[in-house]
C-alpha positions, 0 to 999 in steps of 0.5 A: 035642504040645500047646503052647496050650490054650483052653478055654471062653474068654468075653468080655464088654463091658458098654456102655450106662447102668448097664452094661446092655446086655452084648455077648459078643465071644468066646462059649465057644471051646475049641481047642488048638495043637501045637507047630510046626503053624499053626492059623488062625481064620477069620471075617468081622469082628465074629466074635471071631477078633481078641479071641480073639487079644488075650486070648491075648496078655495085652492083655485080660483074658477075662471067663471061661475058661482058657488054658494054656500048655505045661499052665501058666495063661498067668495064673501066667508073669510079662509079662516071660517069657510075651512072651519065649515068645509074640508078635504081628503085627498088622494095620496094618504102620505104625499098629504102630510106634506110638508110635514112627513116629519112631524109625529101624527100628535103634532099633526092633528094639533095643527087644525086649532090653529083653524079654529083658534083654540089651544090643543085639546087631547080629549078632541084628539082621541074623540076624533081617533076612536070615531075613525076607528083608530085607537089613539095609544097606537098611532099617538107618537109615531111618525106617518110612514110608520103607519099603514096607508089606510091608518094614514087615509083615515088620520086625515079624515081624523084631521078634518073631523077635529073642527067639525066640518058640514062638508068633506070633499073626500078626492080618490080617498081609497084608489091607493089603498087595497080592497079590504082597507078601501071598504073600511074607508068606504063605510067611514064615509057612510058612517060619517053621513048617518052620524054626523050629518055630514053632506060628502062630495066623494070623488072618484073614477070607480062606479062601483064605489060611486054606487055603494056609497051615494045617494045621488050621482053626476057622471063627468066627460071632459069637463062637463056633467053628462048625467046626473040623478039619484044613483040607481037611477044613473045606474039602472037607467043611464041615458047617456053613451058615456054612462052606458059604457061605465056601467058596462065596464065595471068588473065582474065584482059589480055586475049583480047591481041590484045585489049590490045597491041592497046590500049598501042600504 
């Protein structure tokens, strides 16, 4: 069933003197998320895929398109209930504190009641620690550059899960941590989609993670969808030159794909 629809979503900036010079960051993209399926988008920087993100998460505003939730303009669900439904991760697991660094990691996964209206409740707090794989008695009291960047990475996803979102937009979630930790990220995600039924909007410029984790894939290029379809069919039949040249291109790592796709499933 569809959960989230996009459809022919643009944005603008206008730079230069006299706002003469337009630069179109996302260039008509349509593409729909199910519910408990994990789509990714997959380009190289500058593709849109991040502003793609943003929109959908309230904090730009398209210059034009649609995006509808559960059949619902996104536009419509007051802040407050729409973030309740929808959240995200970002890229830099430290830079995301911000402007709190200060505040111990307690104090910071209080913060997402205030969303939800309710008083602070240590049980939801631990409950959510333990399902990322963290033990609450060790990060419970310290401060955020105490802790390593995949314990931080994984805090957030902590912060999100605490009101109990239907859609998590995980942007670059493992491209500043280091291989092992970014496999464990990897497989929380997955672990998130089987039980939690969670739909994932996972961002990326690495195909490889792109394959391991999704069910379907859209491929990006300077701001528009250039292929899009379930993953081993993007990856094992890609039609267009730009998807051709990212599969090609992926270290020796990935080059046994079917070894891969088995072995993700």
């Amino acid at each position: 069933m569809t959960f989230l629809e996009v459809k022919n979503l643009t944005k603008v900036y206008e730079t230069g003197f006299f706002k003469s010079k337009p630069i179109v960051a996302v260039d008509n993209v349509s593409f729909t998320v199910n519910e408990g399926e994990i789509v990714s988008l997959v380009g190289e920087s500058g593709s849109g895929k991040t502003t793609t993100a943003r929109i959908i998460l309230r904090l730009l505003n398209p210059t034009k398109g649609e995006i509808t939730l559960n059949g619902e303009s996104i536009w419509n669900i007051p802040r407050r209930e729409y973030w309740k439904m929808v959240q995200g991760v970002f890229q830099d697991p430290y830079s995301s504190f911000n402007p709190t660094p200060f505040y111990k990691v307690d104090r910071l996964l209080r913060m997402p009641f205030k969303l939800l209206g309710t008083k602070p409740d240590i049980e939801t707090i631990s409950h959510a620690l333990l399902s990322i794989g963290l033990d609450p008695k060790d990060v419970l009291g310290k401060y955020p550059h105490e802790l390593s960047g995949g314990q931080r990475q994984r805090i957030l996803i902590a912060r999100c899960l605490i009101v109990k979102p239907k859609l998590l937009l995980a942007d670059e979630p493992t491209s500043m941590l280091d291989a092992s930790t970014r496999a464990t990220v990897l497989n929380l995600l997955k672990n998130l989609k089987k039980e939690m039924k969670m739909s994932i909007i996972f961002i990326t410029h690495d195909i490889g993670q792109a394959f391991y984790i999704s069910d379907r894939m859209i491929v990006m290029y300077k701001g528009k969808i250039v292929e899009q379809g379930p993953v081993e069919k993007v990856i094992f039949e890609p039609e267009h030159p730009y998807t051709k040249r990212l599969v090609k291109d992926v270290p020796k790592l990935y080059e046994k794909w079917e070894d891969l796709y088995i072995e993700s499933k």
